[in-house]
N, C-alpha and C positions, 0 to 999 in steps of 0.2 A: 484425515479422519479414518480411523481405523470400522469397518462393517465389518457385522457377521452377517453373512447370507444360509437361510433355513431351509432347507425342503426336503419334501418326502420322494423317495425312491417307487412308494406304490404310486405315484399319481402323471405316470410320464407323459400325460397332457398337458403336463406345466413346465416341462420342460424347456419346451421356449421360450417360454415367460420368464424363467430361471436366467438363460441365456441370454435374454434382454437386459434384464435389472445388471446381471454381473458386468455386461458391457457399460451400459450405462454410467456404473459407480465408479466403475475405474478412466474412463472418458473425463469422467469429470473431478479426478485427483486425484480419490480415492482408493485405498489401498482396502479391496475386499479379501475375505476367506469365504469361501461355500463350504458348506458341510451336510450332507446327507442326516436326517433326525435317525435315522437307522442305526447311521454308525454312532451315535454318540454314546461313550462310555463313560469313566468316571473325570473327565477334566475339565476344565471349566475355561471359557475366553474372554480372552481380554478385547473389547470393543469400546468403544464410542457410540455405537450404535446398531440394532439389529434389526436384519430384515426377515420375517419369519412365513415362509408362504405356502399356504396349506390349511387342514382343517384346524378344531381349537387345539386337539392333541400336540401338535407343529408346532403353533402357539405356547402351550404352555411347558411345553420340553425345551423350547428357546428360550424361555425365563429360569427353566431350573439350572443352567448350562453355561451362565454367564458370570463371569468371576465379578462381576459387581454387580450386585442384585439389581439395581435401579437404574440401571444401563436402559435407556429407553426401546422400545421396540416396536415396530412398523408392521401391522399385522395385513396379511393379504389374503384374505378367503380365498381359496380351494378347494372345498370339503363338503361335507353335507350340511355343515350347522354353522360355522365360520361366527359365531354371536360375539366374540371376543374382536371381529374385525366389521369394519367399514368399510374396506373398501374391498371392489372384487377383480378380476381379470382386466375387465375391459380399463378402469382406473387406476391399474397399479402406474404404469408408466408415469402418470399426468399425478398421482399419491407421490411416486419417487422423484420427480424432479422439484416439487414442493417443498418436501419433505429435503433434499440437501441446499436448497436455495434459503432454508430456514423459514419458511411458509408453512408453521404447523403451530401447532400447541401440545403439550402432553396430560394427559389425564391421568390424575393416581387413583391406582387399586388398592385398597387395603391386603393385606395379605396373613394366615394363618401361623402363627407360631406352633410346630409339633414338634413334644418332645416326648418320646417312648423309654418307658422307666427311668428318668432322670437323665437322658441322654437328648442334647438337641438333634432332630431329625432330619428337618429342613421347612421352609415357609412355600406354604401354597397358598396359590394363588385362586385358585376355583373352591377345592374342598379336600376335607380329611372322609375315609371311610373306613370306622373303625369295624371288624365283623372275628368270625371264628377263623383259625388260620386251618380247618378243616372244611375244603367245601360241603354243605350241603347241614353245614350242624349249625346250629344257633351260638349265641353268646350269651352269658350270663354274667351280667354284671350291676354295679352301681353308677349311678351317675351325680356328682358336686358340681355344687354353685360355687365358689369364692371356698370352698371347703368344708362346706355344707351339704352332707350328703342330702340330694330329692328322691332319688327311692330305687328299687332294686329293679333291672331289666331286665327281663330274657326275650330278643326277638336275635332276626339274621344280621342285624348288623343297626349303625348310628352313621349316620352324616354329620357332617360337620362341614357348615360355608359360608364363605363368603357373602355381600350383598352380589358379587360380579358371579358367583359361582350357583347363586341362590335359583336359578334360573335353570340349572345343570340338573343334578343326580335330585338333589335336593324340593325340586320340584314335580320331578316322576314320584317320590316320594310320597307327596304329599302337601310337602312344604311349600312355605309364602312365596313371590317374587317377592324381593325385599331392593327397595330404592339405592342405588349407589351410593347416594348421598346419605343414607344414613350407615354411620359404621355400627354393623353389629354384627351377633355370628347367629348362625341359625343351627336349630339342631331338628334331627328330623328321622324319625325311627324306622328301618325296613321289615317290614312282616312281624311285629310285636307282637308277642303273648300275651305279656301283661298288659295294663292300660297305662298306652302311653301317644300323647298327641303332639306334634311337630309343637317346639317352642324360637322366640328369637330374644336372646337377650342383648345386651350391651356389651360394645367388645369393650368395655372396661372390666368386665367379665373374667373368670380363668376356671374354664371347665374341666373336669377331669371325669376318666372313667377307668374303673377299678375292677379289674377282672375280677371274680368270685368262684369262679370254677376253668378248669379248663389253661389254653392258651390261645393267643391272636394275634391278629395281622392289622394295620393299619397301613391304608394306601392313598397316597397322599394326591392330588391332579389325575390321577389315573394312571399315576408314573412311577413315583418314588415310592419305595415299600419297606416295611419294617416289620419285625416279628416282635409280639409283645408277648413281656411274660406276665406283666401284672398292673400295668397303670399306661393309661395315654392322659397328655394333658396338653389342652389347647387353647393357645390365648391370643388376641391380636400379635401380627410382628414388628418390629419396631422400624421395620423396611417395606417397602410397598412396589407394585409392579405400576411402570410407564407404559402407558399406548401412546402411541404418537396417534395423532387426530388430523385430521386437514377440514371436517365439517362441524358444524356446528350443532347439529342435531344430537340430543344428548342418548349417548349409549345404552341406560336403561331401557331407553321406551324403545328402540328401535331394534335392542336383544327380546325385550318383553314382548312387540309385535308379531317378531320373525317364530317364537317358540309359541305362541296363541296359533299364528298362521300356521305353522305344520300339525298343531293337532285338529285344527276343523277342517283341513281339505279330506 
């Protein structure tokens, strides 16, 4: 079995933790690659499976990186927020030997279809954020349902997420926590002028927004980015992202816990 192994260069605490799992995988057949999320540029790997260790950013540049979208991946919190993972430091070891002995399960993500003026972008897995590609200036635009324009906006920008990513930007916002189990996208406006209140539709849905003035930027997990001249449009993707799991405790409540817990201490 071919591994990818993920980590961050800023966090040389984990370093030995790195050096474990690497040992570990190749101990037991396994033909790994490590790769710093720093370095990674534009190519993408071929795996069987990935090990991604660090915060969600770690996480979600490990999913954008992987020449077959659905390649599953083993998320190891590191980070300040880790919501995308279960398991942490002290568990990776007793996660990783599980996890090649075949003692898991994987859970699917629904994931974002973006495509910026008729051109595909790429699929996120948290969220889209559409805004001005000027910092500090507003966007002015329209926003369609199924191609149905709902009305004209002018704030700093629009989210666009996931139920997994719902939790994310999406919810500083303003936005719902929205169930895993239910597929749908959320939309959720940043400092709006006009009136406009956080909606969640159906990801059988195909949203679009229509610049009106102006140009913009759309950034996709907080990673991929795009310069728009006049239309972003985002719909379910026909691909979804795997976590690999070892518990049973379902991910919602336990991302929804961790994000309630950090704002009341």
């Amino acid at each position: 079995m071919d591994v990818l192994l993920v980590y961050s260069k800023a966090k040389p605490e984990s370093f030995d933790l790195i050096g474990r799992i690497e040992s570990h995988v190749r101990d037991s057949g396994h033909h790994v690659t490590k790769v710093a999320m720093e370095e990674f540029g534009t190519e993408r790997y071929a795996a069987d499976m990935a090990v991604a260790v660090g915060g969600d950013g770690t996480i979600l540049r490990t999913f954008h990186h992987l020449e077959d979208p659905e390649v599953p991946v083993l998320p190891i919190s590191f980070g300040r927020g880790g919501y995308l993972a279960e398991v942490g430091p002290t568990e990776a070891m007793r996660a990783l030997e599980m996890t090649l002995s075949g003692s898991y399960y994987l859970e699917r993500l629904m994931r974002l279809r973006v495509e910026v003026d008729g051109a595909h972008l790429t699929d996120g897995v948290n969220d889209a954020y559409v805004s001005s590609k000027e910092p500090g200036k507003v966007i002015e635009c329209s926003l369609s349902i199924d191609g149905l324009v709902l009305q004209g906006i002018v704030c700093d920008g629009l989210v666009f997420s996931t139920p997994a990513g719902s939790t994310a930007y999406n919810f500083s916002c303003g936005g719902p926590a929205v169930d895993d189990a239910l597929e749908s996208i959320s939309i959720a406006p940043v400092a709006p002028i006009t009136y406009f209140r956080p909606l969640v539709v159906s990801a059988q849905r195909t949203l679009e927004v229509e610049l009106t003035s102006g140009s913009g930027s759309v950034l996709v997990d907080g990673y991929v980015r795009g310069d728009v001249k006049g239309q972003v449009r985002v719909a379910k993707s026909p691909v979804g992202a795997y976590l690999v799991r070892i518990g049973r405790a379902p991910l919602f409540q336990m991302r929804l816990r961790k994000r309630l817990g950090m704002i009341v201490r």
